[in-house]
One Martini backbone bead per residue (centre of mass of N, CA, C, O) as a GRO file, in nm:
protein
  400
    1UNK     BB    1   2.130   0.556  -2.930
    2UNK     BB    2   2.107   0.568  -3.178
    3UNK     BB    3   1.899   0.582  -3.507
    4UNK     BB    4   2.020   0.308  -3.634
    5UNK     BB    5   1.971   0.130  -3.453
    6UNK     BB    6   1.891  -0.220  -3.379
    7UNK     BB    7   1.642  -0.390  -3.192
    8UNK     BB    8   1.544  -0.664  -2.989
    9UNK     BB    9   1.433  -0.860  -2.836
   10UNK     BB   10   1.446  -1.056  -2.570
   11UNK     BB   11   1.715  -1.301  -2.509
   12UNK     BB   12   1.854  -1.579  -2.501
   13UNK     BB   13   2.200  -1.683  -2.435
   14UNK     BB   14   2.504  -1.880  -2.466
   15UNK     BB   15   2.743  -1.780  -2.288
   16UNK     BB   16   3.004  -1.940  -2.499
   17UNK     BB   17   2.842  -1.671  -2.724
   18UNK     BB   18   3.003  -1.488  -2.519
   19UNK     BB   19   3.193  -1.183  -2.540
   20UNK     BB   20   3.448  -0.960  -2.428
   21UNK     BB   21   3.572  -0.624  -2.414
   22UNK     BB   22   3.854  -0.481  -2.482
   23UNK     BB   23   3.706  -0.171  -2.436
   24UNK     BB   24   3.608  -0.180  -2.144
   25UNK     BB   25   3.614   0.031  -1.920
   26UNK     BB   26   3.598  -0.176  -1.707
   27UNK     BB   27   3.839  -0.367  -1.526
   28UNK     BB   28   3.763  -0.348  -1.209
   29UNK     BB   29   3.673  -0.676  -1.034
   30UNK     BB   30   3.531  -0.723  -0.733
   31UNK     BB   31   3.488  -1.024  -0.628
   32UNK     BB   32   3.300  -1.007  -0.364
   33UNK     BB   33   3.124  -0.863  -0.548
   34UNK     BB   34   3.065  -1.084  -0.754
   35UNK     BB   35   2.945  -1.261  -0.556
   36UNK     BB   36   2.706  -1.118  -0.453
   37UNK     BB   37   2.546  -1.129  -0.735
   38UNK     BB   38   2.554  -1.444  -0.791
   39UNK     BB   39   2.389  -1.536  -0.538
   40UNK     BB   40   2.118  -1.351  -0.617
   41UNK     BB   41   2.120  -1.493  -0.967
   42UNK     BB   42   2.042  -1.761  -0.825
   43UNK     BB   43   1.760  -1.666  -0.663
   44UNK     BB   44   1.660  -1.436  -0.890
   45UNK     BB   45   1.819  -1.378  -1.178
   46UNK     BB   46   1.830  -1.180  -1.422
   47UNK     BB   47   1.674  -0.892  -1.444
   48UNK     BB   48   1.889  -0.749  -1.635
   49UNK     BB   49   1.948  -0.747  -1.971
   50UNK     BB   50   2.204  -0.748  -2.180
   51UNK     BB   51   2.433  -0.600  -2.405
   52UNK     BB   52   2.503  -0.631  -2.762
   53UNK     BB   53   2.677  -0.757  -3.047
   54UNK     BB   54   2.798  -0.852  -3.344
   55UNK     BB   55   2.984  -1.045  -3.490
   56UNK     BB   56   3.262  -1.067  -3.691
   57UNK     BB   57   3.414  -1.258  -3.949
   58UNK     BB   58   3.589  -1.489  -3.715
   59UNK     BB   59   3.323  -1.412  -3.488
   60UNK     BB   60   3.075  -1.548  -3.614
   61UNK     BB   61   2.843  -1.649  -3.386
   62UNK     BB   62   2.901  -1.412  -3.174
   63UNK     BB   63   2.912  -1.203  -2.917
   64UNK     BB   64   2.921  -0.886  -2.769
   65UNK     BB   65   2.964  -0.645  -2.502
   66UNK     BB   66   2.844  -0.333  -2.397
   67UNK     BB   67   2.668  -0.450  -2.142
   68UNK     BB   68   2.729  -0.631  -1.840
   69UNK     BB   69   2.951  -0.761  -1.725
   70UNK     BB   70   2.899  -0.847  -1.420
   71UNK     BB   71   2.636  -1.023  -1.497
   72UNK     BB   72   2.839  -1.240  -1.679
   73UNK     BB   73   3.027  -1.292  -1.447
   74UNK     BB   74   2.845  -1.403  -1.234
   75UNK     BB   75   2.678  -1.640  -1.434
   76UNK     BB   76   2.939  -1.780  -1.445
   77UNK     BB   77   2.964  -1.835  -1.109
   78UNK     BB   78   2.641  -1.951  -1.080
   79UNK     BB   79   2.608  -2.161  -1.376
   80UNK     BB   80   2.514  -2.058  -1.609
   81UNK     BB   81   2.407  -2.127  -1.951
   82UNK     BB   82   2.184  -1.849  -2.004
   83UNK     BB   83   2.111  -1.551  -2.061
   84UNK     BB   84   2.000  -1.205  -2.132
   85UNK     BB   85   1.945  -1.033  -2.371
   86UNK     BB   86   2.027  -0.771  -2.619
   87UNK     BB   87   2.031  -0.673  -2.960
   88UNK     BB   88   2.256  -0.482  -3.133
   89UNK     BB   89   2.364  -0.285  -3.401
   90UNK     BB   90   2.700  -0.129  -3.367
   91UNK     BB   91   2.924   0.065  -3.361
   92UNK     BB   92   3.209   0.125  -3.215
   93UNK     BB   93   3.122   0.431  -3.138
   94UNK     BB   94   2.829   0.355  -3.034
   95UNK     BB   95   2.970   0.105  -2.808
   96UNK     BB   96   3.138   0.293  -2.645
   97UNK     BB   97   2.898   0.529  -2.546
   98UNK     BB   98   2.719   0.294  -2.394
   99UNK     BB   99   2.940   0.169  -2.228
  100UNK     BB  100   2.971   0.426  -2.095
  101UNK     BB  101   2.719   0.563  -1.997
  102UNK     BB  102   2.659   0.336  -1.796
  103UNK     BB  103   2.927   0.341  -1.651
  104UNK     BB  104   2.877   0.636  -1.519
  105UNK     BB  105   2.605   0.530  -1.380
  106UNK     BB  106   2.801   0.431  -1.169
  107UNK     BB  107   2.979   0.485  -0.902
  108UNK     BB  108   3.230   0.243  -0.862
  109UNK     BB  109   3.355   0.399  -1.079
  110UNK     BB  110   3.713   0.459  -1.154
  111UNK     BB  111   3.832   0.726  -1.253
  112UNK     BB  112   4.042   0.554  -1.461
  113UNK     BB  113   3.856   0.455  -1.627
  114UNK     BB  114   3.702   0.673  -1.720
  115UNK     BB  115   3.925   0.815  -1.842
  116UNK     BB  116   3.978   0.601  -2.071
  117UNK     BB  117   3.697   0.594  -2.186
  118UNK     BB  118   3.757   0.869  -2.305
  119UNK     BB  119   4.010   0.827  -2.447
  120UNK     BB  120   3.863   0.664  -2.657
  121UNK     BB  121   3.656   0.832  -2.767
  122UNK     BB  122   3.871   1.039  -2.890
  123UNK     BB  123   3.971   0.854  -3.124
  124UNK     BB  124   3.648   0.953  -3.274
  125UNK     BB  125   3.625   1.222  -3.090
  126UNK     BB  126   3.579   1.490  -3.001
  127UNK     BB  127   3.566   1.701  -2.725
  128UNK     BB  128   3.269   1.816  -2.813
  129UNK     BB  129   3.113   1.559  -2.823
  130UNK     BB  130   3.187   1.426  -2.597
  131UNK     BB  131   3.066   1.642  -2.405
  132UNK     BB  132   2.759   1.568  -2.515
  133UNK     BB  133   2.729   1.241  -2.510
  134UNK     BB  134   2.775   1.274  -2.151
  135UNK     BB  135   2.715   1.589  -2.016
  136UNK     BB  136   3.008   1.712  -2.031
  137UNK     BB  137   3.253   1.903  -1.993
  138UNK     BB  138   3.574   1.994  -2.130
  139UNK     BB  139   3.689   2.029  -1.803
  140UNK     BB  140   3.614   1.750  -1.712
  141UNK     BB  141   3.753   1.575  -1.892
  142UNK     BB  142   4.039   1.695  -1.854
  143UNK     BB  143   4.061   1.619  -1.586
  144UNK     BB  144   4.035   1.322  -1.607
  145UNK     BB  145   4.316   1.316  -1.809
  146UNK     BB  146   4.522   1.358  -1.602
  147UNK     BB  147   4.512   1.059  -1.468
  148UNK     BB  148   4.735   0.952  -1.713
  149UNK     BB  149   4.981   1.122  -1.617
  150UNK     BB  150   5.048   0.903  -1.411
  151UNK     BB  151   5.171   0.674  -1.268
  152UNK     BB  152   5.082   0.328  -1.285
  153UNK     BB  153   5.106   0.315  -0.934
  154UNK     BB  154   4.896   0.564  -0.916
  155UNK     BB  155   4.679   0.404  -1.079
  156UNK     BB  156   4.651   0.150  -0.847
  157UNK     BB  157   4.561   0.280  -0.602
  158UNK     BB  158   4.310   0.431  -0.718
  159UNK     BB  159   4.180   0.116  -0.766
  160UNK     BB  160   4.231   0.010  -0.509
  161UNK     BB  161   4.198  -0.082  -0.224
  162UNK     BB  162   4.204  -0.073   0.130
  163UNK     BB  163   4.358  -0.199   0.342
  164UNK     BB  164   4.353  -0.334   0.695
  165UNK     BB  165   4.383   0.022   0.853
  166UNK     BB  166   4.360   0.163   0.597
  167UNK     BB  167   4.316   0.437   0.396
  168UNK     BB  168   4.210   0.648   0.169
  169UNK     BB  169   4.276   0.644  -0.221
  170UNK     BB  170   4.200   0.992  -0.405
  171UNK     BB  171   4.173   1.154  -0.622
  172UNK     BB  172   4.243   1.401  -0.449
  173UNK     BB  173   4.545   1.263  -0.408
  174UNK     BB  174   4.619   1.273  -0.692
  175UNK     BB  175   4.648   1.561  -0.770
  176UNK     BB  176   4.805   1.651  -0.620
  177UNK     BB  177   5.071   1.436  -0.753
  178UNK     BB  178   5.074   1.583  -1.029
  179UNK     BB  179   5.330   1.786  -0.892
  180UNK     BB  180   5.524   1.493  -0.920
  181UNK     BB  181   5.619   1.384  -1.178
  182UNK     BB  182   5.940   1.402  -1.143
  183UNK     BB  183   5.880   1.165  -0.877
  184UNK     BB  184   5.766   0.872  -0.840
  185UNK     BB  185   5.899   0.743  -0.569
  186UNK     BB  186   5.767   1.003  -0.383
  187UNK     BB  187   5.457   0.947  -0.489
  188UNK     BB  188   5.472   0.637  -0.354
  189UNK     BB  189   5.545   0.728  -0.085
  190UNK     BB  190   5.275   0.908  -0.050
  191UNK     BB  191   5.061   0.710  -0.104
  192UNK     BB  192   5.142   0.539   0.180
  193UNK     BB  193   5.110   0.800   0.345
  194UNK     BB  194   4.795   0.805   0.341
  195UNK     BB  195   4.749   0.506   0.439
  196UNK     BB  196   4.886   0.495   0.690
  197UNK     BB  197   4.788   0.805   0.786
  198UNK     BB  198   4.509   0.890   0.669
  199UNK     BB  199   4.563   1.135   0.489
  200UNK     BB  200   4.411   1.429   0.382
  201UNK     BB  201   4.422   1.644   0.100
  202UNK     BB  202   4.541   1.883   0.287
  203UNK     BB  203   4.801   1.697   0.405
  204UNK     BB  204   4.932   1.653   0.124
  205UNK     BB  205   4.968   1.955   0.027
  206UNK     BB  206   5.152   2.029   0.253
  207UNK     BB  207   5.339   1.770   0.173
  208UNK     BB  208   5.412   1.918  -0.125
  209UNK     BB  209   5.471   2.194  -0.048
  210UNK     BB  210   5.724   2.140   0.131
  211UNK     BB  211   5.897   2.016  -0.084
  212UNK     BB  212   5.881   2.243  -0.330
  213UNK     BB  213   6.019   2.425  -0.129
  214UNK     BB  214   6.195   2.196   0.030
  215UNK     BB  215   6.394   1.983  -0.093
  216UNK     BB  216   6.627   1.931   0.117
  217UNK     BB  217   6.350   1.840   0.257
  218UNK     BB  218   6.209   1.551   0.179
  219UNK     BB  219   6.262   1.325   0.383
  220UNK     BB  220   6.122   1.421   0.604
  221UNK     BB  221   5.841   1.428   0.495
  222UNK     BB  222   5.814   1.153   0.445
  223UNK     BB  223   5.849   1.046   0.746
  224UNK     BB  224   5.709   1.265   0.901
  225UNK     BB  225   5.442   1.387   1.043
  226UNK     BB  226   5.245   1.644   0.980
  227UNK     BB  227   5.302   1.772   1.267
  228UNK     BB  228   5.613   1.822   1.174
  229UNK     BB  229   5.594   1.944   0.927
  230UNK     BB  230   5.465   2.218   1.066
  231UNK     BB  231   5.716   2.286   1.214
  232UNK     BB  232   5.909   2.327   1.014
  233UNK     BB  233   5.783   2.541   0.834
  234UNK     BB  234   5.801   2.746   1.063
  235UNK     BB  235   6.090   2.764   1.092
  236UNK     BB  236   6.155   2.808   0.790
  237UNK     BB  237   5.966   3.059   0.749
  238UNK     BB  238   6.146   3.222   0.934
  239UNK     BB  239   6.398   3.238   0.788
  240UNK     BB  240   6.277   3.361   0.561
  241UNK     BB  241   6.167   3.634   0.705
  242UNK     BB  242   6.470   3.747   0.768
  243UNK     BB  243   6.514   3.786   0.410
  244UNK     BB  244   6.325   4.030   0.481
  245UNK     BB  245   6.207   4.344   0.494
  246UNK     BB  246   6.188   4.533   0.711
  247UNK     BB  247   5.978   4.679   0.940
  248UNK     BB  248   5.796   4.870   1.193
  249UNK     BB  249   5.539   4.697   1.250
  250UNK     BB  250   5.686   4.447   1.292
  251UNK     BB  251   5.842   4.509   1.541
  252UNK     BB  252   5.608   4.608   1.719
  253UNK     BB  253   5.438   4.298   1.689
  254UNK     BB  254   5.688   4.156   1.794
  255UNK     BB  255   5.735   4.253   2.087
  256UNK     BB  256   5.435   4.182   2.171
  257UNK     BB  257   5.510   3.884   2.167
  258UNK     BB  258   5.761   3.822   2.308
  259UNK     BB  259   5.642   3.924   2.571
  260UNK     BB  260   5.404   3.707   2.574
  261UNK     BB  261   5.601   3.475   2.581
  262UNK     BB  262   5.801   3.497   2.803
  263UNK     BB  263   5.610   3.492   3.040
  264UNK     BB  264   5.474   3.221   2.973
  265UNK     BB  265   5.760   3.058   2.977
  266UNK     BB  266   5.844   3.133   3.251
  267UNK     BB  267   5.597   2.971   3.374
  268UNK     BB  268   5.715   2.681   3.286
  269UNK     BB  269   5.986   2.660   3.477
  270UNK     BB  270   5.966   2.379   3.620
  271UNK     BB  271   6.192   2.156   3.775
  272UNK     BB  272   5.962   1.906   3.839
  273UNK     BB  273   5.939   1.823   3.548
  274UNK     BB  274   6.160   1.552   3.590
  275UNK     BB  275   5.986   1.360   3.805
  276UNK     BB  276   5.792   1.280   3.505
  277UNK     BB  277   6.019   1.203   3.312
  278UNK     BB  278   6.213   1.071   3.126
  279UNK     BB  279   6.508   1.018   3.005
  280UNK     BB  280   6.450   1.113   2.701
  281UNK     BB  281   6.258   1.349   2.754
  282UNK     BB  282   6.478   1.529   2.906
  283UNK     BB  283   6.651   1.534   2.634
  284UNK     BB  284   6.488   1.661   2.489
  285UNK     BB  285   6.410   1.887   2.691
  286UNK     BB  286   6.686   2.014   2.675
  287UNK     BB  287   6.763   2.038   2.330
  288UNK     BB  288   6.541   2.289   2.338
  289UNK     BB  289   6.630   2.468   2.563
  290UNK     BB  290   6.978   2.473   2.396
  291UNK     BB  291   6.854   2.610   2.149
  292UNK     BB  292   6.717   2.847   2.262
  293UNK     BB  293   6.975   2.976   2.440
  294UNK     BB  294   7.132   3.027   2.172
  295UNK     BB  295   6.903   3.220   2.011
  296UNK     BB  296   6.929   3.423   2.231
  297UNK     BB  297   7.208   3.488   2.283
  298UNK     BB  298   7.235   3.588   1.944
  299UNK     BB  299   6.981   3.827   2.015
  300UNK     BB  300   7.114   3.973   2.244
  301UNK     BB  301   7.357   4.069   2.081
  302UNK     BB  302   7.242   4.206   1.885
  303UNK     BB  303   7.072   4.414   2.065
  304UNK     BB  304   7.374   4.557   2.197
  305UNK     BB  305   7.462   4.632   1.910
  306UNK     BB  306   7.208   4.841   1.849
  307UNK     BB  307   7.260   5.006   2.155
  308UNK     BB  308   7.511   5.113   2.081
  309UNK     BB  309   7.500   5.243   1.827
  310UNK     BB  310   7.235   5.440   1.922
  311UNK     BB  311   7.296   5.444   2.244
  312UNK     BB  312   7.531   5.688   2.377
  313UNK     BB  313   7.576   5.490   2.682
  314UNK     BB  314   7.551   5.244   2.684
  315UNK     BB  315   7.407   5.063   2.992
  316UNK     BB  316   7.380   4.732   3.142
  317UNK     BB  317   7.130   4.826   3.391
  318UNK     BB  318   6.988   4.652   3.645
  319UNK     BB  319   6.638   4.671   3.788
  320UNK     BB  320   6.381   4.761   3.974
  321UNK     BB  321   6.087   4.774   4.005
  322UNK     BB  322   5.876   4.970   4.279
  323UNK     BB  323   5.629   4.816   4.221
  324UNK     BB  324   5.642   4.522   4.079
  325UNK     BB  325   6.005   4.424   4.032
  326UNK     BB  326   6.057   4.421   3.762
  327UNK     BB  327   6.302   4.381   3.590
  328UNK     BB  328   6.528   4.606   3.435
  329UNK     BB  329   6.631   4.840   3.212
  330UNK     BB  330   6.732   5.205   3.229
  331UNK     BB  331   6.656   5.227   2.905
  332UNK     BB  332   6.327   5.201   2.939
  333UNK     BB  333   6.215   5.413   3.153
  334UNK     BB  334   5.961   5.149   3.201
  335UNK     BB  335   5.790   4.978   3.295
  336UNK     BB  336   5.629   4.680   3.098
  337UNK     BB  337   5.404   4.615   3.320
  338UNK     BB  338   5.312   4.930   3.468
  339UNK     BB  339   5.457   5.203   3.397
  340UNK     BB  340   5.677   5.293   3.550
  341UNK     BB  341   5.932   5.481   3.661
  342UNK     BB  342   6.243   5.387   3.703
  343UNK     BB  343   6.391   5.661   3.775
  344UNK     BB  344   6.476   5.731   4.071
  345UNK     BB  345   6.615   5.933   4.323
  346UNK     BB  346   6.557   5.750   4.563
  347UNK     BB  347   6.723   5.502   4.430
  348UNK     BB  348   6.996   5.707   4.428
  349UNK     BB  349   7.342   5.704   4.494
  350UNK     BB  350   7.297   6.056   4.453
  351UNK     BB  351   7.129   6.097   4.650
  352UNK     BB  352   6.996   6.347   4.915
  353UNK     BB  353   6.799   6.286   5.154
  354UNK     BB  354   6.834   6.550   5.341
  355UNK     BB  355   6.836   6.788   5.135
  356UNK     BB  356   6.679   6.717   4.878
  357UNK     BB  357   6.933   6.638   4.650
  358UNK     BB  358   7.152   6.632   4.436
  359UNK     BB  359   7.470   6.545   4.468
  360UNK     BB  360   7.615   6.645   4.206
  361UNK     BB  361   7.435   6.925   4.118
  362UNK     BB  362   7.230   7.017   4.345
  363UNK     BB  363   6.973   6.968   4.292
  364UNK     BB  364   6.647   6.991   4.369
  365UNK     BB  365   6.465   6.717   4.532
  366UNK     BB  366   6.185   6.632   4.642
  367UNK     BB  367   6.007   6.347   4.794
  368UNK     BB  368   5.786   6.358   4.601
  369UNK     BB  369   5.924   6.343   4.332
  370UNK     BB  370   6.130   6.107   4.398
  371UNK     BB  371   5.910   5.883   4.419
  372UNK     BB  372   5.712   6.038   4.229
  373UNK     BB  373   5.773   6.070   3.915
  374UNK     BB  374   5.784   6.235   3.598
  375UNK     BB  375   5.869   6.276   3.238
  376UNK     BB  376   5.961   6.584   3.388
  377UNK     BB  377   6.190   6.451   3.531
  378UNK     BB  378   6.536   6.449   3.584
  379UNK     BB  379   6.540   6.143   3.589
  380UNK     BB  380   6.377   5.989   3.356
  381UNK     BB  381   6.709   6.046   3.164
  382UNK     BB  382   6.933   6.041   3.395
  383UNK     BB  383   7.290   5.967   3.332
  384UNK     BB  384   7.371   5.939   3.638
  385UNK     BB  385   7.222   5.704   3.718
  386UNK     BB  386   7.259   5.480   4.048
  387UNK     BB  387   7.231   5.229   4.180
  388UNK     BB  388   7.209   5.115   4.502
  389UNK     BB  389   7.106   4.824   4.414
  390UNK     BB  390   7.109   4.540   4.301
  391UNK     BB  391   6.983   4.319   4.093
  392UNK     BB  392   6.790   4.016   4.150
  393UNK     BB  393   6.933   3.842   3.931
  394UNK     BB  394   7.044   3.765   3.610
  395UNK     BB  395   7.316   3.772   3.497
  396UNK     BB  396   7.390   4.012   3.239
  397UNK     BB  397   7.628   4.005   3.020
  398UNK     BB  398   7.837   4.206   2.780
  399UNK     BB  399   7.945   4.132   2.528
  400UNK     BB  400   8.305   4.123   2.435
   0.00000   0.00000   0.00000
């Protein structure tokens, strides 16, 4: 790599003569790989010398390892008593630049050695000679440099291999957990939920988002799949919007969504469903649909007394639709489903069909306006309407 280095030609050494660099970036050699290796090097032996450098001091006339650790420990496993070298003269700093590069252009090197190996280099070298000597960035240096600040249990995750049924702990879910530093527990615990539940960098980032906006309910997020998460989040996201100052095109969207849901939700409500489900399954869909009824019962109620605050003379009076039946309030004006004008006089018990007059008032009301009224018709707000028929659907009382 230097150009003060002095290179030999290719030559044998043997094995006993060769030690291991204790500063070498790959810490972590796969048995399985190793033997895959071993095996080759039996049938087709070294094809490419290793790289040395000589030892000096208490270690004169050994050679210490720059490039090729996996191919010395294969042929150690192999049975061989000498290797293929190359020796080079290199110092220090020049032998750990060519021992990362070397192992840089392997993809098997795990972000965690790669880490290290910057780390180390970093010890005689700035960050800008260190990112031209790589040809990295010093943006790319340093978010490498990010994953040693995890602790050594989540920086083991991203070395080990996946057992068996389990997915894989990815750079990617470590830089996640880099925003849990200060809860190693949860670290460890969510990077088990990775494995063990398959999860991709976007759910896992989804449930570490969760706990740090609920700290409160961080148990439940280690606990439960994501797709239980994504539920929660959505009621407790609900109430936290109605901490917030509310809108009139809110309220409008809201209005249309509401109704568009009752439809569906009314469409679904079919008692046969008890017929195919377990006793577990009737407790759970009791339960939710009594957590329903109560927050719909505590919506009504609301809405009664807005509607008593706004609308003076406000009578709780349910009527059918005479277009399409649909059950309405008389305060509604007009049917939400077909848009017909709800109070007719035609169906009012103040009306006087033989004289086609008002009862009360005496006004003349011909029986065609009276079927058929239109919005300036004195029916469409009158205050005296008084329904005829009681609507056949479930009564509705206003709180007491």
């Amino acid at each position: 790599m230097a150009t003060t280095a002095q290179m030999t030609n290719s030559q044998s050494l043997p094995l006993d003569k060769i030690r291991t660099n204790e500063s070498q970036p790959r810490r972590t050699f796969y048995q399985e790989s190793l033997e895959e290796l071993a095996a080759s090097i039996k049938e087709r032996g070294v094809l490419q010398p290793i790289v040395v450098r000589p030892m000096a001091g208490r270690s004169a006339g050994f050679y210490e390892i720059v490039m090729g650790e996996r191919r010395f420990r294969a042929s150690k496993m192999a049975g061989l008593a000498t290797i293929p070298v190359i020796i080079k003269n290199l110092s220090d700093e020049e032998a750990a630049a060519d021992s990362l590069l070397e192992n840089l252009q392997r993809e098997d090197m795990n972000p965690i050695e790669r880490a290290r190996a910057m780390q180390a280099l970093l010890q005689f070298m700035s960050y800008d000679r260190v990112a031209k000597t790589l040809g990295l960035s010093e943006t790319t240096i340093r978010r490498g440099l990010e994953l040693l600040e995890l602790p050594l249990a989540i920086q083991q995750e991203l070395i080990s291999r996946p057992g068996a049924g389990e997915g894989a702990f990815s750079e990617g879910h470590a830089r996640v957990l880099l925003a849990m530093n200060d809860d190693a527990q949860a670290q460890l615990r969510l990077a088990q939920k990775v494995k063990q539940e398959k999860l991709n960098v976007s759910d896992l980032d989804k449930i570490v988002g969760a706990i740090r906006q609920f700290p409160q309910r961080k148990e439940a997020f280690l606990r439960v799949p994501v797709s239980v998460t994504e539920q929660i989040l959505r009621s407790l996201g609900a109430r936290e919007e109605r901490k917030r100052p509310y809108k009139a095109v809110t309220a409008e969207s809201h209005l249309k969504t509401l109704e568009k849901s009752a439809v569906g939700f009314g469409e679904m409500l079919d008692d046969r469903i008890g017929e195919f489900l377990s006793a577990e399954q009737m407790n759970q869909l009791l339960a939710t649909t009594a957590e329903l009824s109560r927050e719909l019962e505590n919506f009504n109620m609301k809405l009664r007394e807005s509607l008593a605050n706004k609308d003076f003379g406000f009578r709780e009076v349910y009527i059918h639709c005479p277009l399409c039946g649909r059950v309405e309030l008389i305060g509604s004006l007009r049917c939400s489903v077909c848009w017909t004008i709800l109070r007719r006089c035609y169906d009012c018990g103040n009306y006087d069909r033989a004289y086609e007059k008002c009862g009360i008032t005496g006004t003349k009301v011909f029986i065609a306006e009276a079927e058929n009224p239109k919005d300036f018709s004195k029916s469409y707000k009158c205050p005296m309407y008084k329904p005829k028929f009681e609507a056949q659907a479930v009564k509705l009382r206003m709180a007491s």
